[in-house]
Backbone as CSV, one residue per row, in Angstrom:
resi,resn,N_x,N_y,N_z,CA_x,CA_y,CA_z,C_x,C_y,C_z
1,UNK,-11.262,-31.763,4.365,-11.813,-30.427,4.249,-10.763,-29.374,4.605
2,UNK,-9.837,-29.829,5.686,-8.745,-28.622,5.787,-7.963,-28.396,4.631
3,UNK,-7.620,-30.129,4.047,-6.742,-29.512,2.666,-6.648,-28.612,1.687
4,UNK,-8.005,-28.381,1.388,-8.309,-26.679,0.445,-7.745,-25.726,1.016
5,UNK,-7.995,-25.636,2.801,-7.555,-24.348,2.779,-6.277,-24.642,2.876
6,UNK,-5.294,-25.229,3.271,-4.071,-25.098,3.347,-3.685,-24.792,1.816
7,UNK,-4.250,-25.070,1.254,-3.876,-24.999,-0.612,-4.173,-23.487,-0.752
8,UNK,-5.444,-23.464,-0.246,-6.039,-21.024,-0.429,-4.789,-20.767,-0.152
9,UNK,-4.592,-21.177,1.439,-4.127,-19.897,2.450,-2.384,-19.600,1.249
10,UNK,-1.805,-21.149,1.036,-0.586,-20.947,0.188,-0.182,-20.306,-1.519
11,UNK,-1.827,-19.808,-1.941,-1.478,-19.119,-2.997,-2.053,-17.277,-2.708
12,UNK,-1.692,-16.744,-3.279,-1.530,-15.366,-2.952,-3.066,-15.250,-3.876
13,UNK,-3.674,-14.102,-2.697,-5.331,-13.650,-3.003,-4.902,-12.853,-4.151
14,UNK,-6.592,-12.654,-4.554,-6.256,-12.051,-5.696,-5.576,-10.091,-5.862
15,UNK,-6.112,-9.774,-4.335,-5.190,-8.603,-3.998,-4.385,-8.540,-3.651
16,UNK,-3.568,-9.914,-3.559,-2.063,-9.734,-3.391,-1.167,-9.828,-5.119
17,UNK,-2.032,-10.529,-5.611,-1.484,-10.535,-6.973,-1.891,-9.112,-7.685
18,UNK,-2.771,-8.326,-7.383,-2.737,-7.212,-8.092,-1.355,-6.187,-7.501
19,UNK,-1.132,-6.556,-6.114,-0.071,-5.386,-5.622,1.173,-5.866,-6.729
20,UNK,1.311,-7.202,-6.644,2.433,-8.226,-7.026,2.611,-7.255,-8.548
21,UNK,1.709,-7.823,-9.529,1.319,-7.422,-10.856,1.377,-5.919,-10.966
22,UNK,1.295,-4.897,-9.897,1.344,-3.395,-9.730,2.507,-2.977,-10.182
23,UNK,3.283,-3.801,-9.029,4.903,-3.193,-8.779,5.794,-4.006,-9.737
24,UNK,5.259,-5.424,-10.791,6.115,-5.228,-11.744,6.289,-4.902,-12.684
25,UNK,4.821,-4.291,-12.861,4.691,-3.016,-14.137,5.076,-1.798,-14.231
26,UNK,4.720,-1.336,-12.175,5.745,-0.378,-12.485,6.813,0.037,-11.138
27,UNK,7.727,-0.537,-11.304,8.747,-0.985,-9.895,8.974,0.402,-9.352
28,UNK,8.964,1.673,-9.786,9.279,2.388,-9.467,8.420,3.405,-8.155
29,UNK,7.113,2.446,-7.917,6.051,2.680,-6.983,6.593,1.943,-5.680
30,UNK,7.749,0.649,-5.392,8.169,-0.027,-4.344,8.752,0.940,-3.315
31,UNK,9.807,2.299,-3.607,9.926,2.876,-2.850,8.621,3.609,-1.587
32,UNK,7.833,4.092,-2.900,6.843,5.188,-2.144,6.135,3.841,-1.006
33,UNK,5.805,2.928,-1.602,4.635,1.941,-1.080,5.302,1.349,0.390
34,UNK,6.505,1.528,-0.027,7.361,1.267,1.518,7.614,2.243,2.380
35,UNK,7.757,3.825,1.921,7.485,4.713,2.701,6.110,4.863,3.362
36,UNK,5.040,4.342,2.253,3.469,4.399,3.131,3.705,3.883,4.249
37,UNK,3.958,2.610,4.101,3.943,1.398,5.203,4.428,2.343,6.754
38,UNK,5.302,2.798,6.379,6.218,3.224,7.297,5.391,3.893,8.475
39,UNK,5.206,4.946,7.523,4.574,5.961,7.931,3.056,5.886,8.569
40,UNK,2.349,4.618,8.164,1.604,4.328,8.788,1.566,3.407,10.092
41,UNK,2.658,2.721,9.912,3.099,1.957,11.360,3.484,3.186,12.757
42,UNK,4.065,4.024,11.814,4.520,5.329,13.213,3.499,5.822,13.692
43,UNK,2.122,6.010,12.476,1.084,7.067,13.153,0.532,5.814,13.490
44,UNK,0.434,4.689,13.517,-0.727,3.864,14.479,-0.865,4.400,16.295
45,UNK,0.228,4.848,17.136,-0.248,4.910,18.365,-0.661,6.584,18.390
46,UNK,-0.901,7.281,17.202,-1.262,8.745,17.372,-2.343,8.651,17.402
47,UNK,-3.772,8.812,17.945,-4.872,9.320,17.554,-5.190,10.941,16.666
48,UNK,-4.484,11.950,16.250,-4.251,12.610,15.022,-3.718,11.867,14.274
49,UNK,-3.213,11.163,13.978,-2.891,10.537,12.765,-3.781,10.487,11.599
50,UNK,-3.866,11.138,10.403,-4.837,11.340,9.098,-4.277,10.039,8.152
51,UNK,-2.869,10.117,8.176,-2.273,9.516,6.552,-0.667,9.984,6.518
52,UNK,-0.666,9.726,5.218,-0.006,9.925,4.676,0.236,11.491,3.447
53,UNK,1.013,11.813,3.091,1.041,13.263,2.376,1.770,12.306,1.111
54,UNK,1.695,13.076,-0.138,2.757,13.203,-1.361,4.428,13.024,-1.072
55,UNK,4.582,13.841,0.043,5.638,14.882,-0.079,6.533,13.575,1.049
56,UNK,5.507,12.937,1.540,5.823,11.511,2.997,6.591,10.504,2.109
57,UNK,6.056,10.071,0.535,6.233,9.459,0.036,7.019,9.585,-1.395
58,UNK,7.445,10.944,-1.487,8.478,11.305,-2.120,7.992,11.001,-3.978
59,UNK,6.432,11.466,-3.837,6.374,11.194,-5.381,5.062,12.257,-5.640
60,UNK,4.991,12.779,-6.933,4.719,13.816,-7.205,3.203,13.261,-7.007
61,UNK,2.004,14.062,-6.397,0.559,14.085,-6.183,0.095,12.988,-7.382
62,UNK,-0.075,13.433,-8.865,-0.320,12.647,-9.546,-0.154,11.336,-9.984
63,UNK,1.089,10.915,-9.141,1.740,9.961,-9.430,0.845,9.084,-8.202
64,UNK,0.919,9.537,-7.274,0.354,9.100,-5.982,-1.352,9.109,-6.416
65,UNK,-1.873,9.629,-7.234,-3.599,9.465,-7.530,-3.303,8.069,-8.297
66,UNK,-2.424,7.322,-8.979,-2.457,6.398,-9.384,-2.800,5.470,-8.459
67,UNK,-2.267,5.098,-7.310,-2.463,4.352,-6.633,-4.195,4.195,-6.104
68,UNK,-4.184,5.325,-6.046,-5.618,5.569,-5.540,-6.523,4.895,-6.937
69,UNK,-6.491,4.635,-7.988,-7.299,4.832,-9.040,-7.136,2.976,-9.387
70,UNK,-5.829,2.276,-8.850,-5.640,1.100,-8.834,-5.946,0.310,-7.023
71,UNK,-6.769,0.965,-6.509,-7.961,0.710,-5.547,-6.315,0.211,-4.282
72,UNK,-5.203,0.779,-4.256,-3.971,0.402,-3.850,-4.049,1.418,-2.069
73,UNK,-4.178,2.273,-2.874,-4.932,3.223,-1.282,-6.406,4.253,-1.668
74,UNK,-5.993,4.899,-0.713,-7.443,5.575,-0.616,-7.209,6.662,-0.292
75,UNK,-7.789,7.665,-0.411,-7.951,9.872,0.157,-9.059,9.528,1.434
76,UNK,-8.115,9.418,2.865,-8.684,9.457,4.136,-8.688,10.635,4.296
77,UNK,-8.894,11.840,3.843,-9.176,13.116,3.933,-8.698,14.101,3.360
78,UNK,-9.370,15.088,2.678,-8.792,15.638,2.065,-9.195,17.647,2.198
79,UNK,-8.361,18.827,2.613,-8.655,19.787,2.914,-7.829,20.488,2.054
80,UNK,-8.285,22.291,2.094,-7.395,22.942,1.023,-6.174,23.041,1.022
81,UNK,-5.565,22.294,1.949,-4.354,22.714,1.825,-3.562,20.847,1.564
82,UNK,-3.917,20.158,2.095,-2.948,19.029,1.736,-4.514,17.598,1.693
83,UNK,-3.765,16.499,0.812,-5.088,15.168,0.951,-3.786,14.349,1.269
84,UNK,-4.687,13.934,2.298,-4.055,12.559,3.396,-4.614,10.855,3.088
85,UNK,-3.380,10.412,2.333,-3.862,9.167,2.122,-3.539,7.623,3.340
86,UNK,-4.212,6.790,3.019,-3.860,5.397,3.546,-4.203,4.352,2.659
87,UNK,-3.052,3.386,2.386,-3.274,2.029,2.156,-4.264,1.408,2.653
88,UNK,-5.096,0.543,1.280,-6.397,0.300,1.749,-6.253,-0.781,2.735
89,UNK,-4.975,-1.823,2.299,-4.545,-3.013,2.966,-3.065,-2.835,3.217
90,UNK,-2.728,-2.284,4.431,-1.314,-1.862,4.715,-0.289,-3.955,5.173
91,UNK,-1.018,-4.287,5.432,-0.714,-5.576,6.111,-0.008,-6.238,4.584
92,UNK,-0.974,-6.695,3.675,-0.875,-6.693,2.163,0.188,-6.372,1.511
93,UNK,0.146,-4.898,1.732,1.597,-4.191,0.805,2.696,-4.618,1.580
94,UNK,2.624,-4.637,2.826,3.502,-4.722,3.567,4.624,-6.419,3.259
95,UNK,3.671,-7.404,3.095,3.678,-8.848,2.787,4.312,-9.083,1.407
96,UNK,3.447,-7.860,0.626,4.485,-8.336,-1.163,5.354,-7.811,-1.093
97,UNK,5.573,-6.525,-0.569,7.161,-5.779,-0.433,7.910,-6.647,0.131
98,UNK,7.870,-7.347,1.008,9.004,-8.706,1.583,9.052,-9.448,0.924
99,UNK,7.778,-10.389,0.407,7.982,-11.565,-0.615,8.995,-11.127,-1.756
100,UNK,8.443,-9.622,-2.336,9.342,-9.414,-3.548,11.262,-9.266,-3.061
101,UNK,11.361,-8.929,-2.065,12.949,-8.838,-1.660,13.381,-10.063,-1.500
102,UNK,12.688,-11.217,-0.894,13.149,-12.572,-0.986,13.345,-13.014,-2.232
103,UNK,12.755,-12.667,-3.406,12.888,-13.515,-4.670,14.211,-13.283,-5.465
């Protein structure tokens, strides 16, 4: 009965294959998705901490609603003046961005 899972745990979920399948359609999202990361590891000991901005991740708003629309992050708030995002699964992105540098 353990053998299945050792077999799960060694193939990549199916939301790791969508990040996987994301970034090699369109590689040019690996920068920003590694600036998320970042940026969310720094604000973990802030309690203000909202997110992330556009401007954090160095890619134009629209470009950044993509992600959002490929369920990749999410609008943790949004006011008139700036929308603050987070990775829905920062752990995740964090995991294919390494796997993909090893390959």
């Amino acid at each position: 009965m353990s053998q299945p899972t050792l077999e799960a745990s060694s193939h990549p979920s199916p939301q790791e294959n969508h990040v996987e399948q994301f970034l090699a359609k369109f590689p040019d999202y690996r920068k920003a998705l590694w600036l998320a990361a970042r940026s969310e590891e720094e604000g973990q000991g802030d309690p203000s901490y909202q997110g992330w901005q556009w401007s954090d991740v160095e890619m134009h708003p629209t470009r950044v609603l993509k992600l959002v629309i490929e369920g990749i992050a999410k609008i943790n708030m949004r006011t008139r003046r700036a929308t603050y995002y987070l990775l829905k699964e920062s752990d995740l992105v964090k995991t294919v961005l390494k796997s993909s540098i090893l390959k």
